[in-house]
KEKE-3310 file (N, C-alpha, C; in steps of 0.2 Angstrom, whole numbers, plus 5000, padded with zeros to 4 digits):
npx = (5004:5003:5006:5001:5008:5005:5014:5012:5014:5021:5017:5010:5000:5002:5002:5019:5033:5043:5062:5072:5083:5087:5083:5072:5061:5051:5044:5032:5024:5030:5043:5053:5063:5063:5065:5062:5063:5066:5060:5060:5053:5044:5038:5045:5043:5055:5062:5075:5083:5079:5086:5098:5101:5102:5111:5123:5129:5130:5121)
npy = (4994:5011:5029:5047:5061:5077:5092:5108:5126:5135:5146:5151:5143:5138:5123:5114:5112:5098:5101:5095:5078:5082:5084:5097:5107:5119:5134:5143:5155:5163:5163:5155:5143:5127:5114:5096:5094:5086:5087:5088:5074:5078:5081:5096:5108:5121:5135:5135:5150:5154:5147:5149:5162:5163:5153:5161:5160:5164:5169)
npz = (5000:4996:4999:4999:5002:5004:5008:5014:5015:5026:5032:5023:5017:5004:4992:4993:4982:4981:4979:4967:4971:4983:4996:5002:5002:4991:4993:4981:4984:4995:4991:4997:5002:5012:5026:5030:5048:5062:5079:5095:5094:5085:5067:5057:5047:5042:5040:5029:5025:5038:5048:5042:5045:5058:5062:5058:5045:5028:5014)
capx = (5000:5005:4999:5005:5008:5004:5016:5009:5018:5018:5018:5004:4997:5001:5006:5025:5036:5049:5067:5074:5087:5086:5077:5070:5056:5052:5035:5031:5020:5034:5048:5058:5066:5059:5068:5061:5068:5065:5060:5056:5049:5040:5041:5044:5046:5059:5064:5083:5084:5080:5090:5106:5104:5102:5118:5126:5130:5129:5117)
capy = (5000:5017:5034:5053:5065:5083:5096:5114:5128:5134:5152:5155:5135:5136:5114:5113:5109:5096:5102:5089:5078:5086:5083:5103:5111:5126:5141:5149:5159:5168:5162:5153:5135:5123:5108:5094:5095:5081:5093:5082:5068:5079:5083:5102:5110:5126:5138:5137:5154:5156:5143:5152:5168:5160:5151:5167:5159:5169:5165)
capz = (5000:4993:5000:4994:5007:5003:5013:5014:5018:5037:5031:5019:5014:4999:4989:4992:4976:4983:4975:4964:4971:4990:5004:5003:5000:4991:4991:4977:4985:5000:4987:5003:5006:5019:5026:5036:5055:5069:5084:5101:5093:5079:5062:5058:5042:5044:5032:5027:5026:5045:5050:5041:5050:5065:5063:5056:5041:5024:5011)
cpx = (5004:5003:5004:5003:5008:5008:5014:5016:5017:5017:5010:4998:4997:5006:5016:5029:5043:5054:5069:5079:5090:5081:5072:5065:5055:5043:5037:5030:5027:5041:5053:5058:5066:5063:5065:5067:5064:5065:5056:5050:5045:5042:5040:5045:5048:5062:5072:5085:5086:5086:5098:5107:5104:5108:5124:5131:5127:5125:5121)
cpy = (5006:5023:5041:5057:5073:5088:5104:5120:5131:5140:5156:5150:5134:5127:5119:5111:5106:5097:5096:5087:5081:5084:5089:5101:5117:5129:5142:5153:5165:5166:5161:5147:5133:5116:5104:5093:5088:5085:5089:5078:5070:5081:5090:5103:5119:5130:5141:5144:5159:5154:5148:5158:5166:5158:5157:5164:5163:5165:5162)
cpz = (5000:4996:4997:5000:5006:5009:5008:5017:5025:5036:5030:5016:5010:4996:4990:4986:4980:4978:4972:4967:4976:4995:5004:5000:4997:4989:4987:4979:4990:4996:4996:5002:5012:5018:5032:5042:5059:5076:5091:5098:5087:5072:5060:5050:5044:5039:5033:5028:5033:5047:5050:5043:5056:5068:5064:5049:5033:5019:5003)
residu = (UNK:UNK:UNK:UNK:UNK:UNK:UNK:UNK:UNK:UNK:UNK:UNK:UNK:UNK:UNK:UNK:UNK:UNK:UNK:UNK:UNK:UNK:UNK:UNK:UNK:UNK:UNK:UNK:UNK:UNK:UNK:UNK:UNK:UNK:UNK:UNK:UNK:UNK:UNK:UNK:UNK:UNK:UNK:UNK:UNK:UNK:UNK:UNK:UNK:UNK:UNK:UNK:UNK:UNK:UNK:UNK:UNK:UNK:UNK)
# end
């Protein structure tokens, strides 16, 4: 048995387009990159973006 998982974005809900060749995620609609995270026991999706000012890494 087969199923299809539809991911939304967490922002605006618009359908996600998985990146080819990547684990990511990208909106259209807020033109940003989403990446699933494991976050105490849940799944999160997180926008790359943030993550790398967070870090202080440069885009």
């Amino acid at each position: 048995m087969s199923f299809k998982i539809i991911l939304r974005c967490p922002n605006c809900g618009k359908k996600l387009k998985q990146i080819p060749e990547s684990r990511h995620f990208f909106c259209d609609q807020c033109n940003d990159e989403l990446a699933m995270r494991l976050i105490d026991g849940k799944i999160a999706l997180l926008s790359i973006r943030k993550e790398k000012k967070d870090s202080g890494e440069k885009e």
